[in-house]
PLY file of the C-alpha trace (Angstrom):
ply
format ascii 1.0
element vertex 186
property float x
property float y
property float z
element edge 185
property int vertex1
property int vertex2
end_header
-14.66 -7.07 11.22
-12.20 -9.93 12.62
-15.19 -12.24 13.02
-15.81 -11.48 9.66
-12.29 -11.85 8.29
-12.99 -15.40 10.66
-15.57 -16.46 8.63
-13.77 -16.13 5.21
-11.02 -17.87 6.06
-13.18 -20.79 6.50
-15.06 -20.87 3.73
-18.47 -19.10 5.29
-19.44 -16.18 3.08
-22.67 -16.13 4.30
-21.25 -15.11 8.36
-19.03 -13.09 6.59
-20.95 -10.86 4.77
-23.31 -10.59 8.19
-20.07 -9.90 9.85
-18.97 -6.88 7.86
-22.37 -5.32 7.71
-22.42 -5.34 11.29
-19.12 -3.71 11.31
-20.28 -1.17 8.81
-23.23 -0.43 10.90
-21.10 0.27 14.00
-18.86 2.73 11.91
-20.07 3.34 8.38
-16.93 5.13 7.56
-14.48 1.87 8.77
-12.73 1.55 5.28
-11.61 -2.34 5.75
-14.85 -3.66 6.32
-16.48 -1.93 3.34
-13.63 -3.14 1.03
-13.59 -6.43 2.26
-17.16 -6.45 1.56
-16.58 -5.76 -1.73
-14.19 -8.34 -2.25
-15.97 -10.49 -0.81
-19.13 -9.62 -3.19
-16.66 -9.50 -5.98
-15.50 -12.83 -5.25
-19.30 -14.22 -5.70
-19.84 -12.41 -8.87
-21.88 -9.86 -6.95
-19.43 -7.26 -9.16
-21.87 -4.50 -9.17
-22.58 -4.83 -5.31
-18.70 -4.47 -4.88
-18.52 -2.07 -7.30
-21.11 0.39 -5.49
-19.23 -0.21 -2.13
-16.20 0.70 -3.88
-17.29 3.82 -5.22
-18.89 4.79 -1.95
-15.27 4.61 -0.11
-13.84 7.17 -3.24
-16.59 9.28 -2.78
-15.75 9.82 1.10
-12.41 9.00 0.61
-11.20 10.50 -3.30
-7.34 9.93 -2.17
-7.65 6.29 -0.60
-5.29 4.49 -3.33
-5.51 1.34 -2.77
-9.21 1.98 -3.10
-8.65 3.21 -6.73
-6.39 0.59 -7.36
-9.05 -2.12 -6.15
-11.99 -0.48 -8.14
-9.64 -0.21 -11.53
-8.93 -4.08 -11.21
-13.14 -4.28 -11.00
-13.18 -2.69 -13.93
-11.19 -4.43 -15.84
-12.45 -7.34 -15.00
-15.37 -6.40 -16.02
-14.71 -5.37 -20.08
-14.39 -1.75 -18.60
-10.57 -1.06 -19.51
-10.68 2.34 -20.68
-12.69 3.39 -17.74
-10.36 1.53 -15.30
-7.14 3.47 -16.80
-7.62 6.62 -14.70
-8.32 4.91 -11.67
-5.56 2.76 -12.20
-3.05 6.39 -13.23
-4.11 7.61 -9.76
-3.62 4.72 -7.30
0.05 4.27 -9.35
1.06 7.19 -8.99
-0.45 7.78 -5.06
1.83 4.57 -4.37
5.06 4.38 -6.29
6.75 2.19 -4.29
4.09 -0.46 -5.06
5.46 -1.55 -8.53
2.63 -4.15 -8.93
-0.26 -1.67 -9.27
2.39 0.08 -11.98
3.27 -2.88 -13.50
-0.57 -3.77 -13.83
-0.29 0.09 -15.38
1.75 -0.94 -18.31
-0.26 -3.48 -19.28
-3.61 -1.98 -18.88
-2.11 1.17 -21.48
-1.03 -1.94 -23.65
-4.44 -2.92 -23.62
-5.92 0.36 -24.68
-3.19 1.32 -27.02
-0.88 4.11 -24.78
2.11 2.24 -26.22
4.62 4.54 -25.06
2.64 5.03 -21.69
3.16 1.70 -21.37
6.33 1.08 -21.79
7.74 4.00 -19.73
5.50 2.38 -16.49
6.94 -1.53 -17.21
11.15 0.40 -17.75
9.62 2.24 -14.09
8.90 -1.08 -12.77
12.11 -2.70 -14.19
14.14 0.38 -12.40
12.36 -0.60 -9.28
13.12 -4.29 -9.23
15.31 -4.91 -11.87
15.38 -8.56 -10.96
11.38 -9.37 -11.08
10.47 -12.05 -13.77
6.92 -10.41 -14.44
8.30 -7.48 -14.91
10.83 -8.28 -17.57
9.03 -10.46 -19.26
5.76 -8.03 -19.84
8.47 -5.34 -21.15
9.92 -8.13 -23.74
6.84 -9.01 -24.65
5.72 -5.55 -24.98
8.44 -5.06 -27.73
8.67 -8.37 -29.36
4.80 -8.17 -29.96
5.80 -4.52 -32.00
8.82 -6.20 -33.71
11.49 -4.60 -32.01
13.15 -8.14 -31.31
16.57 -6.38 -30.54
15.28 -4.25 -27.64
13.25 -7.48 -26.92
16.42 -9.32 -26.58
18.38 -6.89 -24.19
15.30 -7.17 -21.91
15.56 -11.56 -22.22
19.19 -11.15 -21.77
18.73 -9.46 -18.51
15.69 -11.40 -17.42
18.50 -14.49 -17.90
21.11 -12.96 -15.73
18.56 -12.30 -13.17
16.64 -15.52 -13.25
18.88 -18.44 -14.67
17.09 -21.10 -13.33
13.84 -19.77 -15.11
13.29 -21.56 -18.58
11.07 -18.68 -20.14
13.93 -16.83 -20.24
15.76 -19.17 -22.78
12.81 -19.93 -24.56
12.28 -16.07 -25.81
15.83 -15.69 -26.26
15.70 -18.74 -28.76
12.55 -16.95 -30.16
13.48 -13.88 -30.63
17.17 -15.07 -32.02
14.99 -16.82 -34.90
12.92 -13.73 -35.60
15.92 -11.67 -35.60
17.50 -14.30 -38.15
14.52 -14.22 -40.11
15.36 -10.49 -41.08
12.33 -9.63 -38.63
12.21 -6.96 -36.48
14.41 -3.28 -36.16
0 1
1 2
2 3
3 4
4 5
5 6
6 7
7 8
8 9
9 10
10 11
11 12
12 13
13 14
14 15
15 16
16 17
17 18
18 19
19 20
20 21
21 22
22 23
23 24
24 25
25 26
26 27
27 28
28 29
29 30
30 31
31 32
32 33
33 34
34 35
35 36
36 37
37 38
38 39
39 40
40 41
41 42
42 43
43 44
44 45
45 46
46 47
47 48
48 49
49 50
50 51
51 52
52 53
53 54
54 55
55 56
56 57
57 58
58 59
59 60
60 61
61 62
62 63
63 64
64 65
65 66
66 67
67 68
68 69
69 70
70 71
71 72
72 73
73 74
74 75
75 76
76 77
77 78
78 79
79 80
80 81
81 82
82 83
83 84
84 85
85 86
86 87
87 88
88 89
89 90
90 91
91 92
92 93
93 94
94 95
95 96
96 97
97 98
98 99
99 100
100 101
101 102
102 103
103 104
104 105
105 106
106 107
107 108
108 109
109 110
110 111
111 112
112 113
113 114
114 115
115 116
116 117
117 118
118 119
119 120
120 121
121 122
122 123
123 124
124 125
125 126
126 127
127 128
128 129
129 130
130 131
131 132
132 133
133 134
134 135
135 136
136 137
137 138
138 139
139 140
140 141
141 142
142 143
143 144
144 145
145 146
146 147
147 148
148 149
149 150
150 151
151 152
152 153
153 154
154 155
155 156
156 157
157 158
158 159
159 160
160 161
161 162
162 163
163 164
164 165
165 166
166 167
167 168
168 169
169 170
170 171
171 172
172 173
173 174
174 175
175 176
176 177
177 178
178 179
179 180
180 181
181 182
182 183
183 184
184 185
């Protein structure tokens, strides 16, 4: 598995992928090497390869999260959003602390239309790391894109505070202050 980790590091997929089978053949249930496998695959566009590997770790292992959370970013990559979602619910909410697989949460509802899903996992985030950039800017966007430019602009205001030397920040605040002139939004 190290030899194999080796061999990706410099650019050798081929060794690599000989590496982890060989790994996988000395303990076919050694989680690491079967995931990165499948990254590995995924990374050559071998997504259904990955995919298969991916599944094979839930069905030994149903509770391995970051499992489900590596399988729901497959998905998704692959046009399979709506399938991704539950996969996605699980390894959130088997990992809390990890606000990036939440955050990735909230936007993947966005995607499929759980508006107030969504928003409740980026405010989880935001509670979580109240400072984070990403974070504030997915939950402005997420109202300013629904044309509540007011609750938009508490979320800017904050992401300001938090990150002055970070120009987005002004940028949607001079945005939104327009649209909010403009007689848009609530």
């Amino acid at each position: 598995h190290n030899l194999a980790n080796l061999y990706v590091a410099r650019g050798e997929p081929d060794l690599a992928e000989e590496y982890y089978r060989r790994a996988i053949a000395i303990d076919d249930l050694f989680i690491p090497a079967k995931m990165n496998l499948a990254v590995l695959y995924n990374s050559q566009g071998r997504n259904a390869e990955a995919e298969e590997l991916m599944r094979g770790v839930l069905e030994d292992y149903p509770e391995n999260h970051d499992a489900q959370y590596s399988l729901a970013l497959l998905l998704v990559e692959t046009g399979r959003a709506a399938e991704a979602l539950p996969w996605l619910e699980r390894a959130a909410n088997g990992m809390p602390g990890r606000t990036r697989i939440r955050y990735n949460l909230g936007l993947l509802q966005q995607q499929v239309g759980q508006l107030p899903e969504a928003e409740a996992s980026l405010r989880a985030v935001i509670d979580l790391e109240p400072g984070n950039l990403d974070y504030l800017y997915a939950l402005a966007d997420h109202y300013a894109k629904r044309g509540d430019f007011r609750r938009a602009l508490a979320v800017v205001e904050q992401m300001i505070e938090t990150n002055p030397a970070a120009p987005i920040g002004g940028e949607m605040k001079a945005a939104l202050g327009q649209a909010i002139a403009q007689g848009g939004g609530d």
